[in-house]
N, C-alpha and C positions, 0 to 999 in steps of 0.2 A: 519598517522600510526594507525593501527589497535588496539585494547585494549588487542589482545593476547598477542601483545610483549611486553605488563607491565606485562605480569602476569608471573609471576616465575614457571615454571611445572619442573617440579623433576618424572625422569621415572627410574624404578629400572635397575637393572644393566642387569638382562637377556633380559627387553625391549630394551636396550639400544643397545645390542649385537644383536638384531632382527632387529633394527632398520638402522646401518651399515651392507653393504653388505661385498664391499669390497672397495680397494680404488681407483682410476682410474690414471694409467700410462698411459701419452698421451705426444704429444707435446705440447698442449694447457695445457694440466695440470700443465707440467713443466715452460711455462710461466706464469702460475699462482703461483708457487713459487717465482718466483723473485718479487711479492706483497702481500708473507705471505700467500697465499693463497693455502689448500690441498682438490682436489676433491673428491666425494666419490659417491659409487653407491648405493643409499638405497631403503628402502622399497616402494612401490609406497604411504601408507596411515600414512606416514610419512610427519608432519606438523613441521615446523620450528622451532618453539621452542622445538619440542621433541629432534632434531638433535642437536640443542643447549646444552641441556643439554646431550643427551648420548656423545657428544663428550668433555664436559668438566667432565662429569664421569668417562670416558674410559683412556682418554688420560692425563689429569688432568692440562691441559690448558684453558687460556681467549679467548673466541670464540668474535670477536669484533662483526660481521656481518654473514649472513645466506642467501645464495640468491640460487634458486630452479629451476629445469629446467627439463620438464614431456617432453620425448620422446613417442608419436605413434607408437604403431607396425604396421609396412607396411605390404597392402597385397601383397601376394608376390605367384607366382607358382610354385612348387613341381614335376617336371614331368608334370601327367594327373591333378595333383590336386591340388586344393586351398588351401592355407595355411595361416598365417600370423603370425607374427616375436610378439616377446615378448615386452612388454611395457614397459619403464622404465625409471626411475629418478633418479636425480644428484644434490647433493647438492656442492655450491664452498662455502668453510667455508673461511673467512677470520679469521686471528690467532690476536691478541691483538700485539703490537709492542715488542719486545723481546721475545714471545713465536713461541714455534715450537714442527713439529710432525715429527718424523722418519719414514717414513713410512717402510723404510726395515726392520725394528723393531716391526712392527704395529701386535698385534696380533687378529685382527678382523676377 
């Protein structure tokens, strides 16, 4: 394990609110509820411990685990023209045992 994730980072609250995009309704999401578990689509220069703490800022819950996952924008054609899709990353927060997030509530 890496030396970042001893180290405590504390991001203010409008980082925090830059940092969650929004949060991701899927069916794989909702399998990831049934193990505590709430997706979210953040920033691409969003580092793990930052999410760690904006979500236990935000939402005022025990983030047990942080695990990350960097989609490529495909290229992709447009009619005559090249284009290519938007980049983007997905944090799965695991929740501490008896905590939880609403997310119909979530005001991110």
């Amino acid at each position: 394990m890496s030396w970042k994730f001893f180290k405590k980072t504390d991001v203010s609250m409008s980082r925090a609110l830059a940092l969650l995009r929004r949060p991701v309704i899927s069916e794989k999401a909702t399998f990831g509820a049934e193990r505590n578990e709430v997706t979210f689509r953040v920033s691409l220069d969003a580092t793990k411990p930052e999410i760690r703490s904006a979500i236990e800022k935000i939402f005022k819950v025990k983030v047990h685990s942080v695990t990350t996952s960097r989609q490529q924008g495909k290229r992709k054609r447009f009619r005559a023209k090249l284009g290519r899709r938007v980049e983007t990353k997905k944090a799965f927060v695991r929740l501490a045992k008896g905590e939880s997030i609403d997310i119909g509530s979530a005001t991110t």
